[in-house]
C-alpha positions as CSV (number, residue, x, y, z in Angstrom):
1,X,0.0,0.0,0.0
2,X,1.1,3.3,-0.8
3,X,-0.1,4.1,2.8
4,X,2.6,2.1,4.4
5,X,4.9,3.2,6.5
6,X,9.0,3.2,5.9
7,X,11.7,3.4,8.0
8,X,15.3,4.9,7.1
9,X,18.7,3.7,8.2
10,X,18.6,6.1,10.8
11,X,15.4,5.2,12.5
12,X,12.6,8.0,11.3
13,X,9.4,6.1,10.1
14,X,7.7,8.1,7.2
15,X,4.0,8.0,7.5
16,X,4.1,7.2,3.3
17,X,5.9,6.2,0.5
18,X,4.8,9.7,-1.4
19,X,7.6,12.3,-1.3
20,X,7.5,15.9,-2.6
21,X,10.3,16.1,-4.9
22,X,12.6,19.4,-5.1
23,X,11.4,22.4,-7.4
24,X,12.5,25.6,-8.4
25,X,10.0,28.3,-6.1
26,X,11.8,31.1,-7.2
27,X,10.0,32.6,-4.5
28,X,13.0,34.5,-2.7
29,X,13.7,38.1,-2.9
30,X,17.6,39.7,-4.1
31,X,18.4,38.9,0.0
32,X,17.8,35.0,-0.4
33,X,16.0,34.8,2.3
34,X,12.8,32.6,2.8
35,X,9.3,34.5,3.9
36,X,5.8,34.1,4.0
37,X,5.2,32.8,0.4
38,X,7.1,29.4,1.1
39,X,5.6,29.3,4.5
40,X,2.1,29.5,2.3
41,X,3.1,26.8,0.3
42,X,4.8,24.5,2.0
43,X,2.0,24.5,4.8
44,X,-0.6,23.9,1.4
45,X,1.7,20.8,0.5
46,X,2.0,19.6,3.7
47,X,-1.5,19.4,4.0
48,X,-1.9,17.4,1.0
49,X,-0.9,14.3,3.0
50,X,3.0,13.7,1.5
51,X,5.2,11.6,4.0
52,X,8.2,14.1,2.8
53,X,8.6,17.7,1.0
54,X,12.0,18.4,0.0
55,X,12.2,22.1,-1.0
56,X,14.0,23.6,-4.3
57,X,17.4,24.4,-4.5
58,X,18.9,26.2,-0.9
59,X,22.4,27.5,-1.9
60,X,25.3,27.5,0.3
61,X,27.3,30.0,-1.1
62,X,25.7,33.9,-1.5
63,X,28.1,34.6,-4.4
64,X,27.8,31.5,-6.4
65,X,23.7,31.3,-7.4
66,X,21.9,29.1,-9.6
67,X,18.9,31.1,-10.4
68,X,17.1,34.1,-9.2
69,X,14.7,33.4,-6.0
70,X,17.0,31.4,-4.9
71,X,17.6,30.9,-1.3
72,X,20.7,30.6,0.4
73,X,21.2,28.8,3.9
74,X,24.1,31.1,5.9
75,X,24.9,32.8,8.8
76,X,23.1,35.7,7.3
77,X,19.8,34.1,6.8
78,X,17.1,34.9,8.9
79,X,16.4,32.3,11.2
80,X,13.1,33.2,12.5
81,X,12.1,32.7,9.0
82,X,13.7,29.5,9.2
83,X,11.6,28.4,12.0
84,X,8.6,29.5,10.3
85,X,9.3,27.6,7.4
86,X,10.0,24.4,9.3
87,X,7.4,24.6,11.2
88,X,4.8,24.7,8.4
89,X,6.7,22.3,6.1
90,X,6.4,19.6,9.0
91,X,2.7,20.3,9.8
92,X,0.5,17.7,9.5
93,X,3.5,14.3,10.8
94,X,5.2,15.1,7.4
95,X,9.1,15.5,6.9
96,X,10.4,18.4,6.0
97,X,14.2,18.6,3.7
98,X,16.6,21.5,2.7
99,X,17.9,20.6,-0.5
100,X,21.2,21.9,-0.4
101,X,23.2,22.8,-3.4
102,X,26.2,24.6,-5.4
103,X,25.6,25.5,-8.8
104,X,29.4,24.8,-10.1
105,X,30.1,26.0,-13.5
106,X,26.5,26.2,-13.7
107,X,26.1,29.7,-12.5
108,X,24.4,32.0,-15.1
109,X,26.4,35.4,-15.8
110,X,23.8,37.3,-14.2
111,X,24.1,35.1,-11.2
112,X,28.2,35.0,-11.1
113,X,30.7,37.1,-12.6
114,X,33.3,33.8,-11.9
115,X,32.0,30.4,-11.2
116,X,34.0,28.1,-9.3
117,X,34.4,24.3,-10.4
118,X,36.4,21.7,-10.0
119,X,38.5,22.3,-13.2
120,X,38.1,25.0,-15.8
121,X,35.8,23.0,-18.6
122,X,33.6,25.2,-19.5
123,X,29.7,24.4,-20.7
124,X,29.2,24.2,-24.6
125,X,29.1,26.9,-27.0
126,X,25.7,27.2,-27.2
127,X,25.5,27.9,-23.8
128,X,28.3,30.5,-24.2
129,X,26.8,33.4,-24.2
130,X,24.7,32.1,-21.0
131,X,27.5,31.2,-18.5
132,X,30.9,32.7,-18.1
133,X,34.3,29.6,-18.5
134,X,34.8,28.7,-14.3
135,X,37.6,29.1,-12.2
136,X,39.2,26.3,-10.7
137,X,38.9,25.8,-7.4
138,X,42.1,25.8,-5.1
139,X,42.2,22.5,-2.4
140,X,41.8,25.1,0.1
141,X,38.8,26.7,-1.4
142,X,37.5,22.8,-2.0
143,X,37.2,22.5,1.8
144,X,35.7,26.0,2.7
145,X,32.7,24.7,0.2
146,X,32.9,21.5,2.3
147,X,32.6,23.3,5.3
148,X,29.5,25.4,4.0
149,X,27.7,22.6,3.0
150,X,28.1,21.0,6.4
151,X,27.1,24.5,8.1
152,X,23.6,24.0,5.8
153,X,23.3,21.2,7.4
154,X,23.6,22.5,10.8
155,X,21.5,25.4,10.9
156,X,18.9,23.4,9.1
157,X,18.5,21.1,12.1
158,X,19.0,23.9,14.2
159,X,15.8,25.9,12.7
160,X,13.8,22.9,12.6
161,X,13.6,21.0,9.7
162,X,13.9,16.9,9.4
163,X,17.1,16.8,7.6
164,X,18.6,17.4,4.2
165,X,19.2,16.3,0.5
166,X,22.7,17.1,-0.6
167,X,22.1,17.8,-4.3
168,X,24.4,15.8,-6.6
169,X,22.8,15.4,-10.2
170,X,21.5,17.4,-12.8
171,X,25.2,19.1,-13.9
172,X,25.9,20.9,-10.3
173,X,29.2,21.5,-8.7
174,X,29.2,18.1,-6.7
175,X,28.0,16.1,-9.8
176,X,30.9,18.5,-11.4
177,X,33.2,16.5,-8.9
178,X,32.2,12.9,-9.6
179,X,32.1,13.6,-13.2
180,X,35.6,12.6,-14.8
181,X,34.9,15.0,-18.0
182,X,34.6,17.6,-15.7
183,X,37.0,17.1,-13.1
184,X,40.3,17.1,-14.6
185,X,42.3,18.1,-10.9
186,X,45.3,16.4,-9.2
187,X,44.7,16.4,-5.9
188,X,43.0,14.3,-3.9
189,X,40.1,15.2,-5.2
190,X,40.6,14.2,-9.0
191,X,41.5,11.3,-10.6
192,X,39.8,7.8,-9.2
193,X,36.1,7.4,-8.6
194,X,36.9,7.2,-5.0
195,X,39.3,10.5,-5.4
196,X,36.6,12.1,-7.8
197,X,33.7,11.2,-4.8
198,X,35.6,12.7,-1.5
199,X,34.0,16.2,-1.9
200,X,30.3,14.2,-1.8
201,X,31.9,11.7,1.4
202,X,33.0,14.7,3.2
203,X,30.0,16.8,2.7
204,X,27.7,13.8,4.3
205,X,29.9,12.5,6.8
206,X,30.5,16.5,8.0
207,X,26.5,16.5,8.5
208,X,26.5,12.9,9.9
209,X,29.1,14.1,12.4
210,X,27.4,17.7,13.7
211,X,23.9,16.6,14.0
212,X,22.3,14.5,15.5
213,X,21.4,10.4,14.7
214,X,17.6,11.1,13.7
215,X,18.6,13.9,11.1
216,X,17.6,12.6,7.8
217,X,20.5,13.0,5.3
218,X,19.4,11.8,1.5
219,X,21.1,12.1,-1.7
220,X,20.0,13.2,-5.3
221,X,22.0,11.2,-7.9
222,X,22.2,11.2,-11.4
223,X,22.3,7.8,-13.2
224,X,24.4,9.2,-15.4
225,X,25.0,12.4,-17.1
226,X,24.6,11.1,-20.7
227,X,27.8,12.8,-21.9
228,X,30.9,11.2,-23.6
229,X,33.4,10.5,-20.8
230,X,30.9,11.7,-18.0
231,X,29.7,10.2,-15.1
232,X,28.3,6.7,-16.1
233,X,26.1,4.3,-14.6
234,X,28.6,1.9,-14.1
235,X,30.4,4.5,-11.3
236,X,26.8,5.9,-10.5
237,X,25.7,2.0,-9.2
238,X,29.4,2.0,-7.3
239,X,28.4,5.3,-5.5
240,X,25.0,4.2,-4.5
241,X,26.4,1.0,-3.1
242,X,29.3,3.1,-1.1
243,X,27.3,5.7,0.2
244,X,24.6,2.6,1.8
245,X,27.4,1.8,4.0
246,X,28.3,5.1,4.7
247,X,24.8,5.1,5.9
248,X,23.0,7.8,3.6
249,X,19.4,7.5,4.1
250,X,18.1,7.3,0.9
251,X,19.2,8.4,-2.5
252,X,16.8,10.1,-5.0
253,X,17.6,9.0,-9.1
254,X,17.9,11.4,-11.8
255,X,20.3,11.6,-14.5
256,X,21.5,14.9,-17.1
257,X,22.6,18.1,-16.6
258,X,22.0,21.0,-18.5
259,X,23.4,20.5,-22.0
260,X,21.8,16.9,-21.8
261,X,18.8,17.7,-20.2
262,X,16.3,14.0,-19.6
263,X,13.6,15.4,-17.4
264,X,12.2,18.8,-18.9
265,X,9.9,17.2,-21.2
266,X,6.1,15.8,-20.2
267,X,5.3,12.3,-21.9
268,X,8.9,10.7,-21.7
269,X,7.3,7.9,-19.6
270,X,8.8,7.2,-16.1
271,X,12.1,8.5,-16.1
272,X,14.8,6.0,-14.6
273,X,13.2,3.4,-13.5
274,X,15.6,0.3,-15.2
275,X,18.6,2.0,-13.4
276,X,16.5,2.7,-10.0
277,X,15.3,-1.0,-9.9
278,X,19.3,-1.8,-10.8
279,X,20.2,0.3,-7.9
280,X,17.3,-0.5,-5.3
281,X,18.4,-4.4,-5.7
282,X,22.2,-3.5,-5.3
283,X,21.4,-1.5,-1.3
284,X,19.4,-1.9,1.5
285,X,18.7,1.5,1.5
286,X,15.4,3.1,0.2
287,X,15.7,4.3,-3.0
288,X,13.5,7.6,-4.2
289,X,12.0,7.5,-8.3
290,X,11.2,10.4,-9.2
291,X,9.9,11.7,-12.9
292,X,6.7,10.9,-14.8
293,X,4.5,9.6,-12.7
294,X,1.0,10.7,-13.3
295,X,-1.7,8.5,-12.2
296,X,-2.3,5.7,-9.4
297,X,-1.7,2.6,-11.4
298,X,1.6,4.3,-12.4
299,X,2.5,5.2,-8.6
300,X,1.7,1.5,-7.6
301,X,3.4,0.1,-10.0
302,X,6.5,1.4,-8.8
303,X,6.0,0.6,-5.5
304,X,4.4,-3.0,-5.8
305,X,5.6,-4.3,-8.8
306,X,9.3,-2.7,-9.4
307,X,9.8,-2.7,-5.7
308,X,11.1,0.7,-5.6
309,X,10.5,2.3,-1.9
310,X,9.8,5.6,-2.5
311,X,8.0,7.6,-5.2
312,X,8.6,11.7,-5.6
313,X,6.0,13.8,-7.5
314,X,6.9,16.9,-8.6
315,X,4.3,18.7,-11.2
316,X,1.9,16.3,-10.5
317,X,1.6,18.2,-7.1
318,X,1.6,21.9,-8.3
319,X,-1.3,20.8,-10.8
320,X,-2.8,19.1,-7.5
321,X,-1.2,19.5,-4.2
322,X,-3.6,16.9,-2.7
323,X,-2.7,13.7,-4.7
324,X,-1.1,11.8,-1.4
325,X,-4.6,12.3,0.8
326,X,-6.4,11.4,-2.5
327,X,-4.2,8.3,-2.9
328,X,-4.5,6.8,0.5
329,X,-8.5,7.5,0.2
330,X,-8.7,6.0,-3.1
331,X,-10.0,9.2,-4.4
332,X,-7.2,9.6,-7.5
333,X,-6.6,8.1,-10.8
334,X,-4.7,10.4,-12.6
335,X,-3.4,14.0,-13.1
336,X,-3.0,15.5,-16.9
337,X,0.2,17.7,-16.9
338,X,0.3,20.2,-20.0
339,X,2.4,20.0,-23.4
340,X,3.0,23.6,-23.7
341,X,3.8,25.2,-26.8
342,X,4.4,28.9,-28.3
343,X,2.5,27.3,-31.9
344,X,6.7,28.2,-33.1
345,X,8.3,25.2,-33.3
346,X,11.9,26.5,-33.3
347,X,10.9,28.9,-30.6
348,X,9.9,25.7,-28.2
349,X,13.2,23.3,-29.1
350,X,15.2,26.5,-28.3
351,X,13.2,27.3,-24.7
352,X,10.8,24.7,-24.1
353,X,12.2,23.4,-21.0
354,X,12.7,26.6,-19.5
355,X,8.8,27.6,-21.1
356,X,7.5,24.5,-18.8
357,X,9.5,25.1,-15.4
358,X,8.0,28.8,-16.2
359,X,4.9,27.6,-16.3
360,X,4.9,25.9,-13.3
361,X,6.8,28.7,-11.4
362,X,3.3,30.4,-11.8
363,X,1.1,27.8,-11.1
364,X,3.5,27.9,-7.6
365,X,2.7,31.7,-7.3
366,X,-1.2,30.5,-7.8
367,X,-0.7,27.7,-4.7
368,X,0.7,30.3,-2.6
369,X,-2.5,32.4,-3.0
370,X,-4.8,29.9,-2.2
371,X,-6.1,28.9,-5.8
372,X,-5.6,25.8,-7.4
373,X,-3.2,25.9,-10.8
374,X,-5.0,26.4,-14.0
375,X,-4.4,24.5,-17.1
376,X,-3.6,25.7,-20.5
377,X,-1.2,24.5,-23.4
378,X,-0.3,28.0,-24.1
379,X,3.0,28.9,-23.3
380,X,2.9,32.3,-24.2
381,X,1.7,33.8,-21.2
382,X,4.6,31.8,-18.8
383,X,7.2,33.2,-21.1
384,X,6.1,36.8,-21.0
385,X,5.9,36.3,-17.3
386,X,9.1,34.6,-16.6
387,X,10.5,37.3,-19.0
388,X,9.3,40.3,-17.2
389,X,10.1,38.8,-13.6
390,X,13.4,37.4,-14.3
391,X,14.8,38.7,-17.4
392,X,15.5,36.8,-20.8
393,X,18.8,35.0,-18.8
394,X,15.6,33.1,-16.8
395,X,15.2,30.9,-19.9
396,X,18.0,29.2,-20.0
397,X,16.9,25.7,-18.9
398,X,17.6,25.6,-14.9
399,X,17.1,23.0,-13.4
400,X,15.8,21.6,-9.8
């Protein structure tokens, strides 16, 4: 049943199998800090009856941003609007995660005048005129980052939240790290798998080590980045299997990054679920598949029949937050999400990703009012929007 309970490695039981998967808000102002819009919708999520939420993209590092309305998890951020945050994110018995990132070379100019990466390979010339070629990082600089992933960690405990997802998929600066086309360095954190996954190690061990045993720790992972020379599946199963005895509480599948992008587009079918089931029979651990699913039989099916332990919805639940009550009470079949299109096909391959994630950035602006997201195909209206609010660098394709 999706009802049933789960327990991690470190001892929490989830009330379901139904997890909240990140997504862009873009709810924070130019101080990064959260406020009463993601207390809004959070509390509305909560509500709707998921055993976790695990919020969009919290940076680590104020001068290294991923997107605009990001927020960034410091000394400088407020914690009373931390506390307010946690609180309404773990309303109703559900857990509540910081997913905690570092954009890497993935910093758009207008977020970074430098990025930082492990090595100075820049993204493709398409996306050339979008981010600027990064800087290497020194060893030193390495562990300051280290360090302010691990003080993330800390204050999120601290401010009341269940624990944490250390983001490293989708192209960002840890998937940068475990990625040998992108990591070209020589010391100790370059070369082998187990050389090229220290930054990741230290960064959960670190939180392991300052908080405390019931502080949920899980990890986003690609599959793969589906680049030549990248990080493959073959080193992505090896890290899943390490970081189970490390005792990581559960690891969330995903695969790309932003040049080779697998999870923008609606009507793929379920994203990942060969490698997950690969990966869910290789640990002990619970295992989080996440991508596609749009209707009950779907959602089952991937709990009973693939045997995977935990399912994440992400549009499904801005289209309708209430899917996980609706579940349980055997009052949902199925969700329609929207193909969006401009009616210009060279204007949706060039920005249709960016168009959808858009889209639903308003449908989240909708949620945190109090209405439910409206339905359209036409992706006119989220461009203009997303244009206006953000500026034309906000369709570029970021990602969750």
């Amino acid at each position: 049943m999706i009802s049933n309970t789960i327990v991690l490695p470190n001892g929490i039981e989830l009330k379901n199998r139904i997890v909240k998967a990140a997504m862009s808000e873009a709810l924070a102002d130019k101080t990064n800090q959260p406020n009463t819009d993601h207390i809004a919708l959070y509390e509305r999520w909560a509500e709707g009856g998921a055993g976790v939420l695990i919020s969009g993209n919290v940076m680590i590092d104020r001068s290294q941003l991923g997107e605009p309305g990001n927020i960034v998890l410091d000394n400088k951020t407020d914690r009373n609007a931390l506390i307010s945050w946690a609180k309404a994110g773990t309303y109703n018995d559900t857990k509540f995660l910081l997913q905690i990132n570092h954009p890497g070379k993935q910093a758009p100019k207008s977020m970074s005048k430098k990025p930082v990466a492990p090595s100075t390979i820049k993204l493709s010339k398409e996306f050339s005129a979008l981010f600027n070629e990064p800087r290497e990082l020194t060893t030193d600089e390495v562990r300051e980052l280290i360090e302010k992933f691990v003080l993330a960690g800390k204050i999120a405990e601290e401010t009341g939240f269940s624990g944490v997802e250390i983001h490293a998929a989708h192209g960002y600066l840890i998937n940068q790290f475990l990625s040998p086309a992108d990591n070209k360095r020589k010391d100790e954190y370059g070369g082998t798998l187990k050389n090229r996954m220290r930054f990741m190690v230290e960064v959960f061990q670190g939180i392991r080590k300052i908080t405390s045993p019931k502080f949920i720790i899980g990890l986003k992972l690609n599959s793969s980045d589906f680049t030549e020379d990248g990080f493959s599946e073959k080193d992505s199963l090896k890290v899943i299997v390490q970081m189970a005895e490390l005792g990581i509480d559960f690891i969330e599948i995903s695969g790309g990054n932003y040049e080779k992008a697998k999870v923008m587009d609606v009507g793929q079918g379920v994203f990942f679920l060969d490698f997950a089931k690969k990966a869910q029979n290789s640990v002990d651990i619970p295992i989080m598949l996440t991508g596609g699913l749009t209707s009950k039989q779907g959602i089952e099916d991937v709990i009973h029949k693939e045997g995977i332990s935990l399912v994440g919805l992400g549009r499904s639940l801005i289209m309708n937050p209430n899917i996980p009550n609706q579940l349980i009470s055997d009052a949902f079949q199925s969700v329609q999400l929207p193909r969006l299109s401009t009616g210009i096909k060279t204007l949706d391959k060039k920005v249709g990703g960016a168009i959808g994630i858009a889209y639903y950035e308003q449908q989240i602006e909708k949620l945190v009012a109090g209405k439910q997201a409206k339905y359209t195909t036409n992706a006119w209206g989220p461009l203009l929007h997303t244009v206006f609010r953000h500026g034309l660098h906000s369709i570029t394709g970021k990602r969750r």
